[in-house]
N, C-alpha and C positions, 0 to 999 in steps of 0.2 A: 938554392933558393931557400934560404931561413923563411922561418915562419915563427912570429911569437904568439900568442895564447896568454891575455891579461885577463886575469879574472876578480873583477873588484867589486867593493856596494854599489847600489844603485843611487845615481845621483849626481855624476859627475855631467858636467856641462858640456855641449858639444866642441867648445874651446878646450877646455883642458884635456879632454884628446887630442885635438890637434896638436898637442903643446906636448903630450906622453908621446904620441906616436911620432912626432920630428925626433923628437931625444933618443927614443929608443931605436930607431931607425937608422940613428948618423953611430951612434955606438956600435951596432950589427955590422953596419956596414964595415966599419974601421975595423974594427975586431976580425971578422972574421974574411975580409981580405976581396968583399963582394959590392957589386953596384945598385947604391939605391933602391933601383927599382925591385932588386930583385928578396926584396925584403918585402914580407906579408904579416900584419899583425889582428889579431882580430881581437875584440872586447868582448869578452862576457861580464852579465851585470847580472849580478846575483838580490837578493833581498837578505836587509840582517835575519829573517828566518830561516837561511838558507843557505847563512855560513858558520860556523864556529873555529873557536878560537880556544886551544888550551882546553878543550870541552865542552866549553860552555857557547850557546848561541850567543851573536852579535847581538842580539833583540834583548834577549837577556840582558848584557852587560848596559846597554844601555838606558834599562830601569831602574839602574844604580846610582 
């Protein structure tokens, strides 16, 4: 039973999860030889003060 772990900014729409998690789900599935269902994905949403990149916060980079 895979299990994936996205962790992205905050602010994505409850559709384009639907939309990651079908994609990401049919990919697991094929790949790794397993049924649908048996694929678990969970979303973490982060805030850009609460991710960085190369060093520097998201929040940061986007005062730029």
């Amino acid at each position: 039973m895979p299990h994936v772990q996205i962790t992205l900014l905050q602010g994505r729409t409850p559709e384009q999860k639907r939309k990651i998690a079908e994609r990401v789900t049919a990919v697991i599935a094929e790949e790794a030889g397993t049924n649908r269902e048996g694929v678990t994905i969970s979303f973490v949403e982060v805030s850009s003060a609460d991710y960085a990149s190369g060093g520097v916060l998201v929040l940061d980079r986007q005062k730029k």
